[in-house]
N, C-alpha and C positions, 0 to 999 in steps of 0.2 A: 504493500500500500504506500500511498504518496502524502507525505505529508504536506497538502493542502486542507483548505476548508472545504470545496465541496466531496473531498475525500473521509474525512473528518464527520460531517453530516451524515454520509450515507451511513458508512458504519456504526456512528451513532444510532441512527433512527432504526437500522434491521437489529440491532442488539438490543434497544426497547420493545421494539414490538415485540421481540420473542418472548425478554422477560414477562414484559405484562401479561401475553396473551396466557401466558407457563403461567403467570400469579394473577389471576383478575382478582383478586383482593385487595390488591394493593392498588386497584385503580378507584375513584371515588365516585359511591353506588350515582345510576340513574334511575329519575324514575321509569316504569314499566309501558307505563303511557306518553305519547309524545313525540317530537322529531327526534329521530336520530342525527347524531353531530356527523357532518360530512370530513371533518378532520379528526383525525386521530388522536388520543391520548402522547403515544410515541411521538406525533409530531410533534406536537404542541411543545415539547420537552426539547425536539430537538431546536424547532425555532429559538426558544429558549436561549438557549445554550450559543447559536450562532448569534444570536440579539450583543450578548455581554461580550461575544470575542470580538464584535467589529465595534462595540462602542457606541452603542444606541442607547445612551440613558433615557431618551424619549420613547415610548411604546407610539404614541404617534405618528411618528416619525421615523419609525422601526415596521411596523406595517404598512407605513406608503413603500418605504425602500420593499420591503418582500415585496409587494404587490407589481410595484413594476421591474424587479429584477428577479424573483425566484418562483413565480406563476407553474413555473417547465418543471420543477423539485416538488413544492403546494399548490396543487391545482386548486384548492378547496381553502384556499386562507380565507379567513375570518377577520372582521373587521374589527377597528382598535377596541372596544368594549369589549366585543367575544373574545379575544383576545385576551385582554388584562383579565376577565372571568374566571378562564379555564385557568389560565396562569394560578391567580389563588389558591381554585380547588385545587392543583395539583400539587402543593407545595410539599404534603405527606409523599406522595407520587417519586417525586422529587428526591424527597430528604432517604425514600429507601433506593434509589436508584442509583443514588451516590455511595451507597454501600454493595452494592452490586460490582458497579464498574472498579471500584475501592479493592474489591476482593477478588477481582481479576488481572490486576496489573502484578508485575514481576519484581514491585517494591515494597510489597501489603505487609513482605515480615522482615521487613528493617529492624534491628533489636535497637534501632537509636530513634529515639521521638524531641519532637521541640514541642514547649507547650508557649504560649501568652495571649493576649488578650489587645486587641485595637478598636480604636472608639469607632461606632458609626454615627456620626454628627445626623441630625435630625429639623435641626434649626436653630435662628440664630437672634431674634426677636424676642423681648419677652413675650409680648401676644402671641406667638406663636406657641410659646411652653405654656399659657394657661387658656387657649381655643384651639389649642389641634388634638385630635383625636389621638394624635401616640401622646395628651398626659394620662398619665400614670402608669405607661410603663417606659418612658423614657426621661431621663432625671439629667442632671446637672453632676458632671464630673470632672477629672481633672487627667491630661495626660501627658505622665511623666516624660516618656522620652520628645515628646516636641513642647514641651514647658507650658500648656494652653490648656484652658477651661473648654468645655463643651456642655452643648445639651443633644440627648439622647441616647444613645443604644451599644453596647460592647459585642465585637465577636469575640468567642475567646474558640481558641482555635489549638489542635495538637495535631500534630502534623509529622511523617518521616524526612530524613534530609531531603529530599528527591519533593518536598511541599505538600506530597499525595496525604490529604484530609484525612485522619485515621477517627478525630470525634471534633466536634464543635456544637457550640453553644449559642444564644445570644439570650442578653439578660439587659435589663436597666444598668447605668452607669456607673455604680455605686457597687455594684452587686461581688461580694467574697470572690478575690479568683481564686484562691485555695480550695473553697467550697464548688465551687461550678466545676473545677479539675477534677475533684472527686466524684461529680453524677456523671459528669463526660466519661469517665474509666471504669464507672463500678455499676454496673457493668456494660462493657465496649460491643456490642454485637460483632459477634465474628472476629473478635481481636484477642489472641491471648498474650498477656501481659509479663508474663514468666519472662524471667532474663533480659526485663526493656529498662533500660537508660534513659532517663527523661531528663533531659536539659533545660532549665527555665532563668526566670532571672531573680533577683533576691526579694522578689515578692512573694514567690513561692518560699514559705521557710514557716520554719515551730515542728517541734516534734512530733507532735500530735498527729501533724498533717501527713509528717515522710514517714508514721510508724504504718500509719492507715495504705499509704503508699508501698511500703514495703510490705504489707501483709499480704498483698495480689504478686508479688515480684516484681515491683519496680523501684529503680534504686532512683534518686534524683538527683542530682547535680546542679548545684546553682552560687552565683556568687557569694561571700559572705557580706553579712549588713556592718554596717556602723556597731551595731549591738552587740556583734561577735567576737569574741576573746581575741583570738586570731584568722586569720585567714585557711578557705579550709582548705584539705590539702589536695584535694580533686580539681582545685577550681582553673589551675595550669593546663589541663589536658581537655578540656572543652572552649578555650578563648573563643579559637578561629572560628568553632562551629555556633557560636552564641550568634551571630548576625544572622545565620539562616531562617533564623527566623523574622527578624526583619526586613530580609527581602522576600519573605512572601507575604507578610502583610503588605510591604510596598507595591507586590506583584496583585493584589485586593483592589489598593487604593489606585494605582497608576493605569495598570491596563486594563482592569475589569471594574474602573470607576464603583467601586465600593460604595464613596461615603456622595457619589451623585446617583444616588439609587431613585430619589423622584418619590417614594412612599409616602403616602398622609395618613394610615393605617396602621396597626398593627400586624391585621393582615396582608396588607402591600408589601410594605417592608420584607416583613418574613420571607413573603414570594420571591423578591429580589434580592435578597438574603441568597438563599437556597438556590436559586438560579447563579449565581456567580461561583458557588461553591460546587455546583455541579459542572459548571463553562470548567473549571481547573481540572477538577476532576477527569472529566472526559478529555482533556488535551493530554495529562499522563497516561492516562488510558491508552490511547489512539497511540502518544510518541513511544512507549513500552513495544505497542504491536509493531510498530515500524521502526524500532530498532535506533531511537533518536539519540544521538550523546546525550541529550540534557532533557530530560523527561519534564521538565517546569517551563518549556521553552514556548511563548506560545507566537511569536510574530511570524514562525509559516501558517496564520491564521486570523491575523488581525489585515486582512486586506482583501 
């Protein structure tokens, strides 16, 4: 296979259809009475997923482009409302498909994981945080590595070097990442955790946390704080690898515009949440089968 986009899509969309058709549960019930959708579930997914790689944070603006350039692929595209609809329902769709594709790539059992957490801004107004529909589950926080206040939403994200999503999260701003780390891994569908090195930053820390951590088999590795005696002694052989994970939050927010996700929802957001985590997902996926040096690599696809 070639690593392009509309290489990318096909493969995509017949490796959906298969799973769904193999799990119709995991598609979201219709009723018994009524039209039948002329598009597909798998498509819809896969649109999706080409929407975040070419950078259509407008869904408007994202269905005119399908409409007059990919007609010959979706015969049957739906217009920008049925559109943004199905996206919603399928967000569950979605979030198991990503464990799917997740557990067929040839880096699902990296024994080294990065764990941390990137804000997804929401707005910037106060009227906005006390008349938008994401108050109260999006809050007022602070983020340390770029020194700035925000209002809205956290992904917190654990990831193998290679970036392939092994669990993630999204919580209000505020919300314990030591706490969210532990629902994200206890328990990881389809992940077993024996012998995994998790690399974080010195946010993760207390013993409490790494005994709970150690008791599944995972050892943690993380800088020490100010608070700590001395420095510990693990913390020399993970430097290099600690930025890894900041470039794929960067690889979130830069290519697959993250924090210009366009949501006034909780359920929008989420949608376009899960739809960018699946655009990553399906490019390891795809670069694995085709044999790419660099499985996170997505620009044979942003064009």
């Amino acid at each position: 296979m070639d690593a392009d986009l509309d290489t990318l899509a096909t493969a995509l969309y017949v490796a959906c259809d298969d799973l769904l058709a193999a799990h119709p549960e995991q598609v979201p019930p219709r009723p018994a009475a009524g039209f039948r959708p002329l598009i597909s579930d798998a498509e819809i997914c896969t649109l999706a997923v080409m929407q975040s790689l070419l950078g259509f944070t407008s869904e408007r603006r994202w269905v005119r482009h399908a409409h007059a350039h990919l007609l010959a692929m979706f015969p049957a595209l739906p217009k920008q409302p049925g559109y943004h609809k199905r996206l919603k329902r399928l967000t569950g769709t979605m979030t198991w498909l990503i464990r799917q594709l997740r557990d067929a790539t040839d880096v699902v059992d990296d024994d080294v994981w990065v764990a941390d957490s990137t804000p997804v801004e929401c707005g910037r107004s106060r009227d906005t945080a006390h008349r938008s529909e994401l108050a109260g589950y999006a809050e007022y926080g602070y983020c340390a590595s770029h020194s700035r206040f925000f209002w809205g939403l956290r992904l917190h994200l654990v990831c193998t070097l290679h970036g392939l999503p092994v669990g993630w999260a999204v919580t209000g701003a505020k919300a314990d990442e030591r706490t969210v780390l532990m629902t994200i891994l206890d328990p990881s569908p389809g992940i077993d955790p024996t012998g995994v090195t998790l690399i974080a930053d010195r946010g993760y820390y207390g013993r409490g946390f790494e005994e709970h951590l150690a008791s599944t088999g995972i050892t943690v590795m993380r800088p020490h704080r100010v608070q700590d005696r001395k420095p510990r002694r693990d913390e020399r052989l993970f430097k290099p690898l600690r930025q890894v994970i900041e470039s794929i939050n960067q690889t979130f927010k830069s290519q697959l515009d993250l924090e210009r996700h366009g949501g006034h929802t909780i359920a929008g957001v989420a949608a376009r949440i899960t739809q960018r985590v699946l655009a990553l997902t399906a490019v390891i996926w795809h670069n694995a089968a085709t044999g790419a040096p660099t499985r996170r690599a997505l620009t044979a696809y942003d064009h």
